[in-house]
N, C-alpha and C positions, 0 to 999 in steps of 0.2 A: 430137141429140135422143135419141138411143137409148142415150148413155151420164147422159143426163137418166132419163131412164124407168126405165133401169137400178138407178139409186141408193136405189130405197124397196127394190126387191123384195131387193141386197145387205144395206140392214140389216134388214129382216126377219128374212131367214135368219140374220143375224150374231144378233141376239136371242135367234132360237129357238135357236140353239146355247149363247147362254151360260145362257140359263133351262134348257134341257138338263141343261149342267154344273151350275147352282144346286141341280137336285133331286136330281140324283145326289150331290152333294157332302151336301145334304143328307138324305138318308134314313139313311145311317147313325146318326146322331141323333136320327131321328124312331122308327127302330126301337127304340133303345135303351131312349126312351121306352114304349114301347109294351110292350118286354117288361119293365122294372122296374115295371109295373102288373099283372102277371098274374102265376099261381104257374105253377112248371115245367108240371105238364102242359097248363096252355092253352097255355104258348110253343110244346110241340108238338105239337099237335092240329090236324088237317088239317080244311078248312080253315084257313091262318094266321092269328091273331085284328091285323087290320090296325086296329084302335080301343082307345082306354084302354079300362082295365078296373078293378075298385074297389078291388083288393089293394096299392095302393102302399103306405100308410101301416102295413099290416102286411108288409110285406118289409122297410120302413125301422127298424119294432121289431126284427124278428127280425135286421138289420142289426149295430143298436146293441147288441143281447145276443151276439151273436157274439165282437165285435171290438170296441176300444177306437177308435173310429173319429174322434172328435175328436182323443183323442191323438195320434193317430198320422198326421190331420192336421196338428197342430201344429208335431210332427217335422219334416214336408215342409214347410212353413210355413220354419222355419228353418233345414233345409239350404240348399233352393231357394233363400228372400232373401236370404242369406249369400253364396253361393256367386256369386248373379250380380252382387250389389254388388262381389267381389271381381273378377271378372272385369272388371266395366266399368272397373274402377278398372285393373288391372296389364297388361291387354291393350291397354288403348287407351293407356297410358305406355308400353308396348314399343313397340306401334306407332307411336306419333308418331317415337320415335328410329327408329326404319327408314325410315320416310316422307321426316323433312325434316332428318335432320342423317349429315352423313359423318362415318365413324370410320372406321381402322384392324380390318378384317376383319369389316365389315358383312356383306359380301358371301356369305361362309362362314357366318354367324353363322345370314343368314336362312335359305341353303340344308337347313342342319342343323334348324331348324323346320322349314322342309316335309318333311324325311324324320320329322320325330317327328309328322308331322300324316299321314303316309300308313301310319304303322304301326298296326296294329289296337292296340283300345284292351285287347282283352280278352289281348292276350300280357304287360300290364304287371301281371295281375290280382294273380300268384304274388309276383313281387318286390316290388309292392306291400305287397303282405299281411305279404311278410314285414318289412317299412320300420314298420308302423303298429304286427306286434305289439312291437317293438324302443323302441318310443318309448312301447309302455304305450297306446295309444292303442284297440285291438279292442274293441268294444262301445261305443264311446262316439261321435259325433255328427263329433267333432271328426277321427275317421277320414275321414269323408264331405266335410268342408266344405275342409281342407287340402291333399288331393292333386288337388281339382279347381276350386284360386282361380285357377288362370291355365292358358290349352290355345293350342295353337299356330292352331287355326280361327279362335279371338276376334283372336290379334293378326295374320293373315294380313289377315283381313276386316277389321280397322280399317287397316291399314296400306294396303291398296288404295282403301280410301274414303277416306283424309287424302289419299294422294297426288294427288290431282282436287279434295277439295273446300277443302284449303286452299292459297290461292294463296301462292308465296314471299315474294310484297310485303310482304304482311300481316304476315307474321313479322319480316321488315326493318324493316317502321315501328316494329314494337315493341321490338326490340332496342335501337333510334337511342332508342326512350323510356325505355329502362332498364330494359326488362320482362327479370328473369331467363328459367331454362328451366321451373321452376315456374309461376312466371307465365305464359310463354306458351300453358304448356299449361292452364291451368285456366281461363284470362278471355282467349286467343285460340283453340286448336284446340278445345276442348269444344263451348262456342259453335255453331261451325258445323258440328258432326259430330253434331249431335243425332240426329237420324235415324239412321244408322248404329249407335248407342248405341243407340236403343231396339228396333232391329230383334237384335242384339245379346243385349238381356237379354232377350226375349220367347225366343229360341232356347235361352239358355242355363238360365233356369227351366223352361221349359218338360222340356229335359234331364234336369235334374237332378227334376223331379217325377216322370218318366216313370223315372228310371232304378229298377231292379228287380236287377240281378246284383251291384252291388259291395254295395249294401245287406244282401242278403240274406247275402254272404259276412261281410263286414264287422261286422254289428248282432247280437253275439253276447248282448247286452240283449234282453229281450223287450219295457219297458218305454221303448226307444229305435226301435223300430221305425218305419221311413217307412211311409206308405199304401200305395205298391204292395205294399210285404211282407205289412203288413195283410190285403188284399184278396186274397191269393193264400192267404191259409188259411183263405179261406172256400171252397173246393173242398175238397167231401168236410167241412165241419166237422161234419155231425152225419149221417154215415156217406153220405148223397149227397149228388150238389151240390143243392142249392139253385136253379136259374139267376135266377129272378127279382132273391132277394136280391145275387144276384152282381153282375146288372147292375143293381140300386139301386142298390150301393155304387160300380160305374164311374161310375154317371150325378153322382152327389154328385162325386165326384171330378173332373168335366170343371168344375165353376164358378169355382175359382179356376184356371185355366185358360184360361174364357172372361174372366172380370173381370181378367189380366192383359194377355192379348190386346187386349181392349177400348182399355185404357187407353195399351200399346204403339201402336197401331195410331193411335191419335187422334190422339198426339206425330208418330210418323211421317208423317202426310197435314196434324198443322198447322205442321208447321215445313218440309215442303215448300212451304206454298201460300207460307207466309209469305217463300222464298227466292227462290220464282216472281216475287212483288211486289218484292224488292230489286230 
């Protein structure tokens, strides 16, 4: 009886912790909101102004005169989907071959990935740099999208999810049917790695939106510029910051962000339900 009686007042409190976490997860959101509606000095005027306020649509003017903010959306638009198209593509191809097929110095092969997955990314900045200016490539797009089509995290993390979610059978039957290694990898391991893929590219756009230092070193174009470069010269553009406008131009920048999420997220919960019912 008393592990009866027990069981409401347990999920109560399990509730109230995770609605806990939900407001704190969301408030920083809701601030941001809050101060892309107001000019700097209400952001800091004490009392806090915790309710919109009427200045949004003039922080978003003063936004758009600042900065080339579509363009340079755009930019991100096309590093990002570039970048994580290639990823899903050469990461989840390395991986399958580590997963499910033996070679000669596999074993060496993966080790040397985890030491280049545990090396900080920012010691490859200099010999990078100096790789892209060699090929003619500084200032142009194609800096950005080529030295990060493939990273040793995308084929660790696929290589750990094929080796669980596909079974050897599967691949045996298909062999006995004639299926190359093409084939098996595109119309048998794809298939069932969905999930892993879209958890995958939501990380890797996600990355590559947020990324800020090689851009910046890199995009010697003004006219190539990603949005977080963008957004970083609105500090100080017209001799103070701004904050309002600053966090307008963060908050534009979270929706493709959310509308990638969105749609990662969806894939991930319906191709799980849908393996649940297999």
């Amino acid at each position: 009886m008393a592990t009866v009686k027990g069981s409401p007042r347990r999920s109560i409190a399990l509730h109230l912790v995770l609605i806990t976490g939900l407001l704190l997860s969301a408030f920083p959101f809701y601030w941001a909101v809050i101060m892309s509606t107001h000019t700097s000095s209400e952001i800091f005027s004490y009392p806090p102004k915790l309710l919109p306020g009427p200045h949004f649509l003039e922080n978003v003017r003063h936004l758009f005169d600042s900065v080339d903010f579509f363009g340079s959306m755009l930019n991100s638009l096309l590093v990002a989907g570039s970048v994580t198209v290639l990823v899903l593509f050469f990461d989840s191809l390395a991986a399958f071959v580590f997963a499910k097929f033996d070679f000669p110095g596999r074993g060496v092969l993966f080790a040397l990935l985890m030491v280049i997955f545990m090396v900080p990314a920012q010691l490859a900045a200099i010999p990078q740099f100096v790789i892209m200016a060699k090929l003619g490539w500084i200032g142009t797009m194609t800096s950005l999208i080529v030295p990060a089509a493939a990273n040793a995290f995308g084929i660790f993390w696929m290589r750990q999810y094929m080796r669980g979610a596909i079974p050897d059978e599967l691949l045996d039957a298909s062999r006995i049917d004639g299926a190359h290694f093409l084939r098996q990898y595109w119309h048998v391991a794809l298939p069932v790695v969905r999930p892993g893929l879209a958890f995958l590219g939501i990380f890797t756009f996600m990355g590559q939106w947020n990324d800020y230092a090689w851009p910046l070193i890199a995009l010697t174009n003004p006219d190539n510029v990603t949005l977080q470069v963008a957004l970083s010269q609105l500090n100080g553009a017209h001799g103070t910051t701004d904050y309002g406008m600053v966090m307008t131009g963060a908050l534009l920048a979270l929706v493709p962000l959310l509308l990638v999420f969105a749609i990662g997220a969806r894939q991930i919960i319906g191709d799980l339900a849908k393996g649940a019912i297999r």
